[in-house]
N, C-alpha and C positions, 0 to 999 in steps of 0.2 A: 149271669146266665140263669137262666129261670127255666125247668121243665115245666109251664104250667101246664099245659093238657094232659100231660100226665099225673100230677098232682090231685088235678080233679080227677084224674079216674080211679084215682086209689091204689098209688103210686105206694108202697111202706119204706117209710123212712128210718133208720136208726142210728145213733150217735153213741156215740162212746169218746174220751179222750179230746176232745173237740174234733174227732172224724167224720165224717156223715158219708154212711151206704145207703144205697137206693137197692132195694129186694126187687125181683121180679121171680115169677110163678112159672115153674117147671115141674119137672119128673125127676124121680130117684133113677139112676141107672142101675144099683142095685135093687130097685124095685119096682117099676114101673107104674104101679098102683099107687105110690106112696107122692102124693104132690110131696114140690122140694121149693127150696129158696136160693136165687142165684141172684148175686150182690155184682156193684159198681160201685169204686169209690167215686164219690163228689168229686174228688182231684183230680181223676181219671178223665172224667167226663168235661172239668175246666180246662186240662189240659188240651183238647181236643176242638173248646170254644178258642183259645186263646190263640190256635193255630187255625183258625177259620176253618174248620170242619165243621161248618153246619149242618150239612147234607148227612155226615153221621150222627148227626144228634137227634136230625130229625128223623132219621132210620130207626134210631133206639125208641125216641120216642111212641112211634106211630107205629114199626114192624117190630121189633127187638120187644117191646113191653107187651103188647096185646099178645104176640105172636109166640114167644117160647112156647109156650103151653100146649101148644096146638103142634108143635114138630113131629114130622113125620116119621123120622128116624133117628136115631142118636147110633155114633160111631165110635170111637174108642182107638186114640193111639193113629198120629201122624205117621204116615213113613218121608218122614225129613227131617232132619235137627233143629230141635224149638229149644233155647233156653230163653226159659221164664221163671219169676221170683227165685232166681239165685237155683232153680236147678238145670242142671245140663240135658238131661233126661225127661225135658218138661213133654218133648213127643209123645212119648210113652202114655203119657195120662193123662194127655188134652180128651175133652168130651165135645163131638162133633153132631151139633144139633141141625137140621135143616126141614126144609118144608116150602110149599107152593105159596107164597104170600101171595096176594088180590094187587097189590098197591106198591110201587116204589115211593118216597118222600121225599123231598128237599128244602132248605131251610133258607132264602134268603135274606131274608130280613129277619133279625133275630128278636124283633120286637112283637113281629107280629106270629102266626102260628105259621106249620109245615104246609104245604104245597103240595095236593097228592099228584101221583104220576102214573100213567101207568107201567105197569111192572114190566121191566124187562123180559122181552119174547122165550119160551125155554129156558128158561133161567127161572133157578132155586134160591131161597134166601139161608145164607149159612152164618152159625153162630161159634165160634169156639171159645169154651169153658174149661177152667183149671180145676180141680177138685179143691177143695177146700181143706188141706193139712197142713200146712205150714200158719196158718195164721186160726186153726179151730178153737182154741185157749180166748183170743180175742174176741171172737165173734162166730159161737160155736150155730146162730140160726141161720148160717150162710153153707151152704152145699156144695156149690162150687161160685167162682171167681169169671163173672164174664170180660172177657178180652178184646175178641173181635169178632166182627159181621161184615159180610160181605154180598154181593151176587155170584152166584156158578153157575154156568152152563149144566140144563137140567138132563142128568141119563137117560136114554131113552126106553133103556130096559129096568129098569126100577125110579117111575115115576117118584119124584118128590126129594131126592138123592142129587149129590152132583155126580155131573160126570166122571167115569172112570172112578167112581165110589171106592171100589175092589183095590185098584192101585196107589190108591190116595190113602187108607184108614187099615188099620192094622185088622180091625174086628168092626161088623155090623152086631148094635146089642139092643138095637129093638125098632121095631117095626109099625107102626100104628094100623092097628085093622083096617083094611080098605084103602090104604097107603103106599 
């Protein structure tokens, strides 16, 4: 599996231990001001080839990479039970990024590049991230841990949000002016 398009766009790669994370450019939620770094491991991501998910790969590539950066909101805290990396409590501290992407992707042919599409009608592109403590000693320029991305049905009362925001996220913890 190859991310070239993203490669070329200045994708930041780092290894350690023979592991390879792939960085992508976000927000601090502790500080909104403060660009952050949110990682995937390579594994992760073969993982996801090896089970014919191209269509997420090619989301990552084309929305997930250009697009964190640009989120409209970030949330804080499932109201559902998520365990992740060995915690029960991973709800609690999932980081719930979302915003209007232009373009849906898909990926058939993995040889060749993603397929733009257009975006699903009222529908938000959502991203959920782990915070980065359980593994900060390893790879302390990673911020938080991204997991998963999806489409949701877009709120109508706080564009750029999913649906039923309010009942879904424990805490709204930031808002992008004009958002």
């Amino acid at each position: 599996m190859a991310l070239i398009h993203s490669i070329d766009s200045g994708l930041r790669i780092i290894k350690k231990d023979g592991e390879v994370v792939y960085l992508v450019d976000g927000w601090s939620v502790d500080d909104a001001t403060v660009p952050a770094q949110f990682g995937i491991m390579q594994v992760d991501l073969m993982k996801r080839h090896n089970r014919g998910q191209n269509c997420e790969l090619a989301q990552f590539d084309s929305i997930v990479l250009p697009g964190l950066i640009l989120a409209q909101h970030i949330f804080r805290g499932l109201k559902r039970p998520l365990c992740a990396d060995d915690s029960l409590n991973a709800d609690e501290q999932v980081l719930i990024h979302s915003w209007k992407a232009a373009w849906d992707f898909e990926w058939n042919n993995e040889f060749g590049r993603p397929h733009r599409l257009q975006a699903p009608l009222n529908s938000v592109f959502v991203v959920l991230i782990s915070k980065n403590m359980r593994h900060a000693d390893k790879w302390p320029q990673v911020y938080g841990w991204i997991n998963r991305w999806n489409w949701v049905d877009e709120d109508q009362k706080l564009p750029g949000a999913p649906i039923s925001w309010d009942f879904r996220y424990e805490e709204k913890l930031f808002t992008r002016e004009g958002g």
